[in-house]
N, C-alpha and C positions, 0 to 999 in steps of 0.2 A: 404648515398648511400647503396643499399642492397647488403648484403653480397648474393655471389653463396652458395646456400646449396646445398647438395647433390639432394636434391628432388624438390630443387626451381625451379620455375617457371620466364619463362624470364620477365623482364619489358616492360611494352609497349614502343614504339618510342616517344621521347619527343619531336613531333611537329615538331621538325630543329633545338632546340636549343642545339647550341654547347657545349661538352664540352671538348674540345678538351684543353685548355689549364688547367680544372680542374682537378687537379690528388689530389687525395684522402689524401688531406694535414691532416688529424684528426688518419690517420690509421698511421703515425710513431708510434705510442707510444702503438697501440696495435700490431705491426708487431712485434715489437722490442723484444716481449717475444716469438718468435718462438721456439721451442723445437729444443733443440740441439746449436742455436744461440746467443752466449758469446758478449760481449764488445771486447775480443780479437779477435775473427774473423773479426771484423768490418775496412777496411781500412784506411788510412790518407787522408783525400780530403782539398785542400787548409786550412792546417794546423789542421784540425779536425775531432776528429771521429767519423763519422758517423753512426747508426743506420742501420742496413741490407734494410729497408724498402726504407728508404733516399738513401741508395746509389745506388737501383736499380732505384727511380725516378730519379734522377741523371743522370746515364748513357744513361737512354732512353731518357730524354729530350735534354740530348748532341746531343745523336745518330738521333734525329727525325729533329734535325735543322741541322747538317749536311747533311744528305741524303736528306732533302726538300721534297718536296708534301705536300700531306694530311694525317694526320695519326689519324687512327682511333685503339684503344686498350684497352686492359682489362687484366689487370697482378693482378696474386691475391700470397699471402703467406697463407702456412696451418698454424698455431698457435699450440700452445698445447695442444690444444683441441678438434683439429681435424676440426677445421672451417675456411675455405676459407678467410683472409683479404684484402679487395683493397690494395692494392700499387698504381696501375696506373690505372683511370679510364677517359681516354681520347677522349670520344665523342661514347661510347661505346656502346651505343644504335642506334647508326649509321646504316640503311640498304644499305650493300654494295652486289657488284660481288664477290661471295667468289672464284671462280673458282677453282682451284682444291684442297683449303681444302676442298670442298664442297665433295670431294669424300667420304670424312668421313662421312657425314650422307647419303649419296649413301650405303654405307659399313650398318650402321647401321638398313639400314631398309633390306636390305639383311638377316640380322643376324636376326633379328626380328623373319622373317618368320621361321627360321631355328629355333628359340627357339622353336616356337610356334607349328614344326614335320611337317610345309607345304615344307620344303626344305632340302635337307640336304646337308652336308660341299663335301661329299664326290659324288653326283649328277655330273655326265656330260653331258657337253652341245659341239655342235660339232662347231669348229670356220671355220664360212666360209669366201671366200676371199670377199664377198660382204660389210662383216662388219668391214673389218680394219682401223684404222681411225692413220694418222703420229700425228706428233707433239711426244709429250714425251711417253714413253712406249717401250716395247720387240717386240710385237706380229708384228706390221708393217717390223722389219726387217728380218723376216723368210724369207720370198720373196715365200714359198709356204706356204699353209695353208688347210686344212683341218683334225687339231688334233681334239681326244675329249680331252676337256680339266674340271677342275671338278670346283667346284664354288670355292673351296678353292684356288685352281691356280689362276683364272683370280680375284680375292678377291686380295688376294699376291704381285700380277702385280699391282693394281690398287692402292696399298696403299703405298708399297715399293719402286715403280718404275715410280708411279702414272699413268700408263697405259691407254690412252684415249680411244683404240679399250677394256678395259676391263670394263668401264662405259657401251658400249652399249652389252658387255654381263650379267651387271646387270638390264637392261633395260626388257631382256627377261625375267628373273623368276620375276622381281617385275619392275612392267607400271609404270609410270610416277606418276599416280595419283595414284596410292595405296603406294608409296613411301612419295607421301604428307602429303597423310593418315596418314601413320604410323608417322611420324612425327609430325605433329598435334595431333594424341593422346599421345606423350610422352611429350607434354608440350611447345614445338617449333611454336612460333608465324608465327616468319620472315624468316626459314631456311626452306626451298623449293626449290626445282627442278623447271624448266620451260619446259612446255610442251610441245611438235610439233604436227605437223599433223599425225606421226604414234606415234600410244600407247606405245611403246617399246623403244621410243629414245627420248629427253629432251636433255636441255640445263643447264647447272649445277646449274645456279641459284644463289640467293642471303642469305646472312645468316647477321649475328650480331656480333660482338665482344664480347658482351655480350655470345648473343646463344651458340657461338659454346664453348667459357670455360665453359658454364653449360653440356655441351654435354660432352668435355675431363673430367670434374671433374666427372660427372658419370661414364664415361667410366672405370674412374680411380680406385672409390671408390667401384665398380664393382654392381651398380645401375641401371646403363641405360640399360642393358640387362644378363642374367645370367652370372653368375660368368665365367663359361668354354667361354663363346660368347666374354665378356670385355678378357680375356686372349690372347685370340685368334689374336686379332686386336693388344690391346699392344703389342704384342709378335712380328708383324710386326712392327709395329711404331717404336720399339726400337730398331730394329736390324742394326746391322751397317755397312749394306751395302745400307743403304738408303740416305738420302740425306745428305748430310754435307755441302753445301755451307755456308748456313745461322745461326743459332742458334748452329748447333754443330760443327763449322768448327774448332775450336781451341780448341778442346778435345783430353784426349787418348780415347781407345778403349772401358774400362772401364766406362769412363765418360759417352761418349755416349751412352751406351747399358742404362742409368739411365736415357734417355730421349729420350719421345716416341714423335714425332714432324710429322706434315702435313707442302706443301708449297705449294704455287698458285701460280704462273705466266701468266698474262696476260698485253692487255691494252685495251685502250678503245679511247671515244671522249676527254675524262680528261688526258691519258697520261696512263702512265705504272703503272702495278699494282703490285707491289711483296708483300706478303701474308707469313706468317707463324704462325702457330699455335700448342700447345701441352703440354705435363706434364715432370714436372722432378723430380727423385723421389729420396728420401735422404737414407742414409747410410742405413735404415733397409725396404727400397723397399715399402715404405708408400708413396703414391703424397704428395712433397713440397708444389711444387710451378706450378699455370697454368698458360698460354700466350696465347692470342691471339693478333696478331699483324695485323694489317690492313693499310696498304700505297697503296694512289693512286696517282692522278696526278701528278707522275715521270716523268723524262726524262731519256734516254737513254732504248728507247725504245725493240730496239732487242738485248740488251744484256741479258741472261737469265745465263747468268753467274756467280761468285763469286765475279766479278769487280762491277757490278752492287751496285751502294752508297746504295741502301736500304740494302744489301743483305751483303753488309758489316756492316752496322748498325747493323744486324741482329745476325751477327758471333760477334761484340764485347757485346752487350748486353747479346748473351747468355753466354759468359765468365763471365760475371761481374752474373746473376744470379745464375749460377752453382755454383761461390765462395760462395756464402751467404746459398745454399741449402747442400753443398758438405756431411757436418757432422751432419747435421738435423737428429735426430729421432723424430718417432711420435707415443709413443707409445698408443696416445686416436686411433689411425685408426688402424681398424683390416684387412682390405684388403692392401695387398702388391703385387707386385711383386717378382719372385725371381731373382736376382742380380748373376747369373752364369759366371765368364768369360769366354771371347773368346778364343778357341784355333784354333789356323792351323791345318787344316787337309792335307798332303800331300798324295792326292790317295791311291791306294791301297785296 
C-alpha cells in the first residue's frame, strides 16, 4: 500500500474492490519503531503485548463491529523519519459524502486565494438575512442579521462550529468551480464540491479517506499552503472549544489542544453518516498520527449526538490512539505546532 507523503499524490479508486477488511497487516513491524514509542508504552491485550500499531488496529476493528455500518478509513503513524505508516487502510479509496469534513477543503481553497494576495483574512463581507442556512453553526441563531463580518470570522464559524450559513459565505469570494480548480491543482482527484444552479452556492460533495489524510498530512506538515495559512486553520481545528463528542471526548484540556479534528454528520438512502477526521500531534508539536474515519449505513439516524454508536466508536479509538502518540517525539519533522496551554480568562 502507498504510503501518504507529504507531497503525494492521491491513488486512483480501485474499480469497487473492497478493502474494507484489509488493514495494512505488514505495517506492525514498521509502526513499531515510532519515535518516542517504547515496549513499555504498549498495553496488555488478552495476555500480550502488543505493538502501538496493533493495538490501534485492534481498537478500531473492535469499534467498527460494534457501531456497524460501513466503514471506510485511513489511520496512518509518523515513524522516525518523519514518514506517514498505514496502520489501518480499510477500503480507503472509497468515494464517499464527506459532508462537513468537506468543509476543510472548502477552507482550503479559501486560504489559497488568500496566499496567492486575491483575498485577504482580514476582507469583509456583509451577512445578509437571505443567506442564513439552520442545521449546525452560530450565525442562524442571531435572529437579526446584517453584520460585516471578515473571511477570518465566518472561516472560524465554519471550521470550529462547522457553520453551514459560513459555507455559502465561502461560496461568495471562491465559486464552486474555482474551488474545484483549486483542488484539482493541489493534487485531489475525488474531493470536490457539487455545484448548483447559482455559482456561489454548492453542495459539499464527496472526498476519499485516502484524500482527505493527504490533505490533514499537508496541512500538518505545513505543505498544502503557506506556513502562516496551515497555522491558521490548525490553530482552529485544535482549539477546545470545538467538537468533543467523538475522537477527543475522553481527553483533558491539554490533550485536546494536541489534536486538530473535522466531523460530518449526515444520512442518506444507506442510513446515517457520522464522519471524523484529523491530526494529533506528539509531545514536541510535530504530527503523529492522521485519521480519517468514514461510516455510513448507520442507524440511529437523528441522533447527532455523543450517544450515537459510531460517535462512541469514535471517543474510544481516539483514547486508545492518543495513548500510543501521547510521548511521541519527532525530531526528522521540522514543522510543529506550538503546544500552549489553556488558561481561564475571567473578564475584565
Amino acid at each position: 500500500m502507498t504510503n501518504a507523503l507529504p507531497n503525494a499524490r492521491p491513488d486512483a479508486v480501485t474499480g469497487g474492490i473492497s478493502r474494507r477488511t484489509a488493514i495494512a497487516l505488514g505495517a506492525g513491524a514498521a509502526v513499531g519503531a515510532v519515535a518516542g514509542v517504547t515496549p513499555a508504552a504498549a498495553a496488555p491485550e488478552t495476555g500480550l503485548v502488543t505493538a502501538p500499531a496493533d493495538r490501534i488496529r485492534r481498537a478500531y476493528e473492535r469499534q467498527k463491529a460494534k457501531a456497524g455500518g460501513t466503514w471506510h478509513s485511513h489511520i496512518t503513524l509518523v515513524d522516525a523519519a518523519g514518514v506517514p505508516q498505514p496502520v489501518v487502510a480499510d477500503d480507503a479509496d472509497h468515494v464517499t459524502k464527506g459532508y462537513s469534513v468537506q468543509k476543510l477543503a472548502v477552507a482550503t481553497a479559501v486560504m489559497d486565494k488568500i496566499d496567492r494576495g486575491e483575498l485577504q483574512l482580514g476582507q469583509k463581507l456583509d451577512l445578509p438575512a437571505d443567506i442564513i442556512l439552520g442545521g449546525s453553526g452560530i450565525y442562524f441563531l442571531h435572529t437579526v442579521w446584517g453584520d460585516q463580518i471578515t473571511i477570518a470570522n465566518f472561516l472560524t464559524a465554519m471550521l470550529l462550529l462547522s457553520d453551514n450559513t459560513a459555507v455559502r459565505m465561502c461560496g461568495r469570494v471562491v465559486p464552486a468551480l474555482e474551488i474545484n480548480e483549486i483542488l484539482a491543482a493541489k493534487g485531489f482527484t475525488h474531493t470536490r464540491v457539487e455545484p448548483v444552479a447559482n455559482p456561489n452556492r454548492f453542495f459539499l460533495g464527496d472526498t476519499t479517506p485516502r484524500e482527505m489524510h493527504d490533505l490533514l498530512w499537508r496541512l500538518a506538515t505545513k505543505t498544502l499552503l503557506t506556513p502562516a495559512s496551515c497555522d491558521f486553520l490548525l490553530g482552529i481545528l485544535r482549539w477546545i472549544n470545538g467538537y468533543h463528542d467523538g475522537i477527543r471526548r475522553s481527553m483533558s484540556s491539554a490533550e485536546r489542544s494536541r489534536v486538530a479534528t473535522k466531523y460530518g454528520a449526515d444520512f442518506n438512502t444507506l442510513g446515517a453518516s457520522r464522519h471524523e477526521a484529523g491530526v494529533m500531534f506528539g509531545a514536541d508539536g510535530a504530527p503523529a498520527l492522521v485519521y480519517g474515519l468514514f461510516a455510513e449505513g448507520l442507524g440511529d439516524l437523528d441522533n447527532y449526538g455523543a450517544t450515537h454508536p459510531a460517535v462512541e466508536a469514535h471517543a474510544v479509538l481516539g483514547r486508545a490512539m492518543f495513548d500510543v502518540v501521547e510521548h511521541v517525539t519527532t525530531p526528522a519533522i521540522t514543522a510543529r505546532q506550538t503546544l500552549t496551554p489553556f488558561r481561564a480568562v475571567d473578564g475584565g
